[in-house]
C-alpha positions in Angstrom: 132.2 -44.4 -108.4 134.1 -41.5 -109.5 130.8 -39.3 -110.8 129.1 -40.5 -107.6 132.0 -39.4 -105.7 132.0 -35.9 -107.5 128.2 -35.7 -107.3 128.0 -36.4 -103.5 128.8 -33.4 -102.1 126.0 -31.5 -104.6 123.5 -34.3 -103.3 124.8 -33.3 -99.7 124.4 -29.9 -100.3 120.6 -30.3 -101.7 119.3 -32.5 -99.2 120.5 -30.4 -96.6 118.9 -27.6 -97.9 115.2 -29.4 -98.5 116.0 -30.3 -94.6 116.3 -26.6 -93.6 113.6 -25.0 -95.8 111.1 -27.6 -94.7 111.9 -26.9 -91.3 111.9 -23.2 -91.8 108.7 -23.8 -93.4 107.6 -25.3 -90.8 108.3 -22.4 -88.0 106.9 -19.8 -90.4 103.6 -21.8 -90.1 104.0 -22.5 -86.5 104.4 -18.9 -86.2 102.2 -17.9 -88.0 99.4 -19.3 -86.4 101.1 -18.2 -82.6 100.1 -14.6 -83.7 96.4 -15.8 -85.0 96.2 -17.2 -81.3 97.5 -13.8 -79.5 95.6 -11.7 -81.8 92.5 -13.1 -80.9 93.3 -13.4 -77.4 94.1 -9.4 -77.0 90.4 -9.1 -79.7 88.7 -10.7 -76.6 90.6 -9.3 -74.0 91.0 -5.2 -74.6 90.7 -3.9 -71.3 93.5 -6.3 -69.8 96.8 -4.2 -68.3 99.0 -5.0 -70.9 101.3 -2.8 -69.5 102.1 -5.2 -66.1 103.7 -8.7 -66.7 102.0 -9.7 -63.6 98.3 -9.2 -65.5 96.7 -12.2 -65.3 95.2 -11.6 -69.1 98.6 -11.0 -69.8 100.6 -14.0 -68.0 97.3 -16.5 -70.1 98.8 -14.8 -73.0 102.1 -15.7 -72.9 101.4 -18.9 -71.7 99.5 -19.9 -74.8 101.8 -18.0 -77.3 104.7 -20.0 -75.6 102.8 -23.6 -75.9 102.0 -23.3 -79.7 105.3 -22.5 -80.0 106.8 -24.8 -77.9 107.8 -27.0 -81.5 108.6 -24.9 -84.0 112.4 -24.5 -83.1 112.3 -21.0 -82.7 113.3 -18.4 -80.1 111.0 -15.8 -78.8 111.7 -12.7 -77.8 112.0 -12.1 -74.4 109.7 -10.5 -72.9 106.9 -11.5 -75.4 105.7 -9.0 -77.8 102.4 -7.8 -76.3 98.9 -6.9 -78.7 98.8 -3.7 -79.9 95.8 -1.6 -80.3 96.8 1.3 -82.8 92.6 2.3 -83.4 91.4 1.4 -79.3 89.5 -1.1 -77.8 86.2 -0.4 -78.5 84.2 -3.1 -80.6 85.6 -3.7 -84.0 89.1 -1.7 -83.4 91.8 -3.7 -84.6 93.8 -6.2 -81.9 97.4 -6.5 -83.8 100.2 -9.0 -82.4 103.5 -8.9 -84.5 105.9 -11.8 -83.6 109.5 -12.4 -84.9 112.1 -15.5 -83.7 115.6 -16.4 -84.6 115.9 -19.9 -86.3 118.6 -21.8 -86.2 119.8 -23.8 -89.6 121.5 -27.3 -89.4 123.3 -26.6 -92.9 126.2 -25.0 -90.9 128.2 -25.0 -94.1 125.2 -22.3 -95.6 126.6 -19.6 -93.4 128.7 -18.1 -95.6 125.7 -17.3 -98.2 123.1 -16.9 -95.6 125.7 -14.5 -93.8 125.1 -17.0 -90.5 123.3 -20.1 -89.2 120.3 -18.1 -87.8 118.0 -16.5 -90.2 114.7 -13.9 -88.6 111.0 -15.3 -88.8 108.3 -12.7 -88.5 104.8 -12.9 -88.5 101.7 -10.3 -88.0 97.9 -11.2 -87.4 95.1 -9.2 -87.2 91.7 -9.5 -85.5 88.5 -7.4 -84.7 87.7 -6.4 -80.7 84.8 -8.6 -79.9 84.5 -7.5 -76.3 83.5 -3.8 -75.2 81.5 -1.2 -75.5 79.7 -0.4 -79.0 80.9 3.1 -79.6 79.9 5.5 -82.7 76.9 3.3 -83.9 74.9 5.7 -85.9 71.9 4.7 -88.0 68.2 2.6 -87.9 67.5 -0.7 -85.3 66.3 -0.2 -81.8 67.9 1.8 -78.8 69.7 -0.1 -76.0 67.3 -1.9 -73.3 67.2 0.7 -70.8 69.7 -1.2 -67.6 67.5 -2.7 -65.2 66.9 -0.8 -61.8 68.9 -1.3 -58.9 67.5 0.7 -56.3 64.4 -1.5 -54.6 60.7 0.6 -53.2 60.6 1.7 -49.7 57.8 0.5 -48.0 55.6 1.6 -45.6 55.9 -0.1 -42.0 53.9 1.9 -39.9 51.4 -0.2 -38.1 52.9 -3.4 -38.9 53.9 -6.0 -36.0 57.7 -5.7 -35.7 57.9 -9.6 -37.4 55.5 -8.5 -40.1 57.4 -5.6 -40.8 61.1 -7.9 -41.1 59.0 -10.0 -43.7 58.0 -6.7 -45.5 61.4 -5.3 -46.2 62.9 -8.9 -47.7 59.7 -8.9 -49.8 60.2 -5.7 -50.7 63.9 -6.5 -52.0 66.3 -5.3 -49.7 69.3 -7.5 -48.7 69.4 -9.7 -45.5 70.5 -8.2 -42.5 69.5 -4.6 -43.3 66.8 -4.6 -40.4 67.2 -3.6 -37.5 66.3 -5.0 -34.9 67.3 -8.0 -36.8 66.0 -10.4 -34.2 63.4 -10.6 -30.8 59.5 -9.5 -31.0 58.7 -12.0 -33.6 56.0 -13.1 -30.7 54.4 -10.2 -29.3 51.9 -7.9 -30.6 54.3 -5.1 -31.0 53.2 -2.1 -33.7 56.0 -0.3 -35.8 55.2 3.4 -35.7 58.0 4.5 -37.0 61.3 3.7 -39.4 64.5 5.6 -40.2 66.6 4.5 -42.9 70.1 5.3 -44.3 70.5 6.7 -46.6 67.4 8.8 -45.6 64.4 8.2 -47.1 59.9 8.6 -47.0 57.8 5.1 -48.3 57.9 5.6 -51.9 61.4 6.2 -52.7 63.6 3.9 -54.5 66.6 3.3 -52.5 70.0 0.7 -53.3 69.5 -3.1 -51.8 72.0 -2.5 -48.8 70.2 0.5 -47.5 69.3 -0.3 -43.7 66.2 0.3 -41.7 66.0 0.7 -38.0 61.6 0.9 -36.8 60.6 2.2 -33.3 57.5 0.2 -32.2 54.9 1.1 -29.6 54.4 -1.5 -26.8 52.2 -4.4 -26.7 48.5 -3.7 -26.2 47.5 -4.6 -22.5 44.3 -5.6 -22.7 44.2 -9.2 -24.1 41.2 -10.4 -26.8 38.5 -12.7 -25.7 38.7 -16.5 -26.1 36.4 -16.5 -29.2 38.4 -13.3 -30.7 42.5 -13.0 -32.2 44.2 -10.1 -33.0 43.9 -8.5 -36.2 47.9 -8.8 -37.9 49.4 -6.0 -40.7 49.6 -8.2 -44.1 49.9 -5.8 -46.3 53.5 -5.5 -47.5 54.0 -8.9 -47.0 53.9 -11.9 -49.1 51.1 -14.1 -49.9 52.6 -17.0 -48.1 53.8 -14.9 -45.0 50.7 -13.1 -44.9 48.8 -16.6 -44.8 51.4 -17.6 -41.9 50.5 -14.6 -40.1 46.6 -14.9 -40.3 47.0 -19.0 -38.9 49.5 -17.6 -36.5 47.2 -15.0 -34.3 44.5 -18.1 -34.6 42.1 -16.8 -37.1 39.9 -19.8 -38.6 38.0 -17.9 -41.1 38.4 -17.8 -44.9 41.5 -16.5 -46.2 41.6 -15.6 -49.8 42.7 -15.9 -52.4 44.4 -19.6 -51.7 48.3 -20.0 -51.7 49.7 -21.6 -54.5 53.2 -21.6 -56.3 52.1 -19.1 -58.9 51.1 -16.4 -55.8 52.8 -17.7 -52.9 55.8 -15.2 -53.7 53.3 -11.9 -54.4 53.2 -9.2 -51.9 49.7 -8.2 -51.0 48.3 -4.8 -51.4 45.8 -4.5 -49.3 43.5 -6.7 -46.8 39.7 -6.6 -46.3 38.1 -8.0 -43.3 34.6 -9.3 -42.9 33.7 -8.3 -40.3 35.6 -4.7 -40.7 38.1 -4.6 -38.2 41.1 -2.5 -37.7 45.1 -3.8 -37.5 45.8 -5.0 -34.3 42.6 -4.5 -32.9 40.4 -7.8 -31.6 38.2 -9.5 -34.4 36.2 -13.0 -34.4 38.5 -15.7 -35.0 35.5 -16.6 -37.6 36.2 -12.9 -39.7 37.1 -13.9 -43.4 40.1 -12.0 -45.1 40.2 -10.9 -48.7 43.5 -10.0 -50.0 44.6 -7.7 -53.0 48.0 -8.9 -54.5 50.6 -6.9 -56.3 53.6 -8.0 -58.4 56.5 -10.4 -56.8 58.8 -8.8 -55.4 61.9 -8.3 -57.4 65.0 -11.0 -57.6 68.1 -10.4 -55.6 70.9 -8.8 -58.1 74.0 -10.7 -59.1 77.4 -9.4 -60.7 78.1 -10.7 -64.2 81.3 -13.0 -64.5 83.8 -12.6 -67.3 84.1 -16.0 -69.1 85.3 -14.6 -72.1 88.7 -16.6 -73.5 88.5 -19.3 -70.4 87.1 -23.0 -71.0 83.9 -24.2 -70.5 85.2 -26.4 -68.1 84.0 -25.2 -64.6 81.8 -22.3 -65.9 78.4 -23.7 -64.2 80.6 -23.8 -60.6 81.6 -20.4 -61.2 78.2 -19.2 -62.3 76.4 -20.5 -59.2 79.3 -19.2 -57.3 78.3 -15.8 -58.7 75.0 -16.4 -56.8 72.9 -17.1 -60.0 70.5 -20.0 -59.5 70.2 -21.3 -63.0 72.1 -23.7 -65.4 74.6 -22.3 -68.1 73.4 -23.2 -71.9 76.3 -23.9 -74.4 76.1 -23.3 -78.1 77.7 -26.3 -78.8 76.7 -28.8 -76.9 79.0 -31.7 -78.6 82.3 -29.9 -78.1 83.4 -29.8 -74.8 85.9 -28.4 -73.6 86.3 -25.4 -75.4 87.7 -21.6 -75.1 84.4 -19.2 -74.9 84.6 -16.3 -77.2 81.1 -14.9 -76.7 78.5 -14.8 -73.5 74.9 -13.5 -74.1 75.3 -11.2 -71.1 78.0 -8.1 -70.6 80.3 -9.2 -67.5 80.5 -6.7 -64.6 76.8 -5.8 -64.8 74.3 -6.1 -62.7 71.4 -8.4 -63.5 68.4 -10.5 -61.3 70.1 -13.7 -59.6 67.6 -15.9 -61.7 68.8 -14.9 -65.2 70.1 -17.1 -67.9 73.5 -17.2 -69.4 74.7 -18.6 -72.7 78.1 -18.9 -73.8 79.3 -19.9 -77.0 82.8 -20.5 -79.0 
């Protein structure tokens, strides 16, 4: 009982101390891997305004510094260290988070030596930018895709029926609601014989989706076709399946070629060829045949890139159709779910055809 007795407070004093470094241990792990999270959070997130605690980037940051450290018995500073960026924030630049907490011991009786019952943690991470532009390349592989076009082909709407020539410009590209008038004469036989657009323009030029067109039209003609005879309409400009509307529409009965399926419905014709030869707008035999050149389809409607770079999967098809894009967002891994995306297949912020496909990957 005695050597116990004299050995107890050496036990005491051992125990106590295998207590505190296991918990200090601990921390220093737990720390450790809170600046592995941060750094690669600021690697993915360069351009955020780490400058302004109200940043979004910035408030997700703290927020998931805060919950990995929510256990380690550790208290961060306040406000919370923010990444550095000592090279920039171009790709491959170094994203650097340096954290250091005060831990508290339970071995009060340790002051003394320790010189108090708090002792400092620190910890440092680093990881590469993964988000950005590519800056200094030099050396062999291909250039860059050159970016798609955003401007869209001014057509040529003179001698179209004011309907025919709405149809044209959509074909052609240009957003909704950029004609003008946007509504009425979809019934008569009304000719376009002239258009003004703004910016200012000729048919030809490539002009942004959003420029507007307003066409002056000359007035119906006044002397009506025969019974056995319709009105020749405009289809060039138009698409194959509005074209074919058109032709039914003014009561023509004779063959219309080439047929409208899914693969052409969508292509905007060229040029028509009547048989008999007769002129737009002028009376022809409802019987006449028309022979039709296509061109290409006419391009996709553009859509802005979203960032999904350090959010979850969780909600990124909803945000993607939000977007306006009309396909379905492929994942990498596909057995995983939810996870934090680290990579998409397309740059966000750019411009790209509404029917593109997105990837996105951990």
């Amino acid at each position: 009982m005695v050597e116990f007795a004299i050995i107890l407070p050496l036990l005491a004093l051992l125990l106590m101390m295998a207590i505190d470094f296991g918990r200090v241990f601990f921390g220093w792990v737990g720390l450790q891997n809170a600046v592995r999270i941060g750094a690669n959070f600021g690697a993915t997130h360069p351009d955020a305004d780490w400058t302004n605690p109200a940043d979004p980037d910035r408030q997700d940051y703290v927020a998931q510094i805060e919950a990995d450290a929510a256990a380690i018995n550790c208290t961060l500073p306040d406000p919370l260290d923010v990444p550095s960026f000592p090279e920039g924030t171009d790709i491959g630049d170094a994203s650097v988070v340096s954290l250091e907490c005060d831990f508290s011991l339970l071995s009060a009786f340790l002051a003394p030596v320790l010189g108090g019952t708090t002792i400092t943690l620190g910890a440092e991470s680093t990881f590469p930018v993964r988000y950005g532009p590519f800056t200094g390349v030099a050396g062999g592989g291909e250039p860059p895709p050159a970016p798609l076009p955003t401007c869209r082909t001014v057509p040529d709407l003179d001698g179209l029926t004011v309907a025919n020539a709405r149809d044209a410009w959509t074909s052609a590209g240009f957003n909704a609601g950029t004609f003008y008038p946007a509504v009425g004469q979809d019934t008569e036989i009304v000719v376009v014989d002239s258009q003004l657009t703004n910016p200012a323009s000729i048919p030809g030029d490539c002009r942004e989706p959003n420029t507007t067109v307003t066409v002056d039209s000359d007035p119906p003609p006044t002397t009506p076709c025969a019974a056995t005879e319709a009105r020749v309409p405009q289809m060039a400009g138009l698409e194959l399946q509005a074209a074919k509307a058109a032709w039914d529409l003014n009561g023509f009965t004779g063959t219309f070629s080439p047929a409208v399926v899914n693969s052409n419905k969508n292509k905007v014709v060229a040029s028509q060829e009547l048989t008999p030869t007769a002129a737009v707008v002028a009376c022809a035999p409802k019987t006449t045949t028309a022979t039709l050149t296509l061109g290409s389809a006419p391009p996709a409607p553009d859509c802005t890139v979203p960032n999904f770079i350090g959010s979850q999967t969780n909600g990124t098809q909803s945000t993607w159709q939000a977007a306006g894009f009309t396909t379905t967002v492929s994942y990498k891994s596909q057995n995983s779910h939810p996870y934090v995306i680290n990579e998409q297949n397309k740059v966000s912020n750019s411009v790209i055809p509404c029917d593109s496909n997105l990837q996105v990957g951990p």
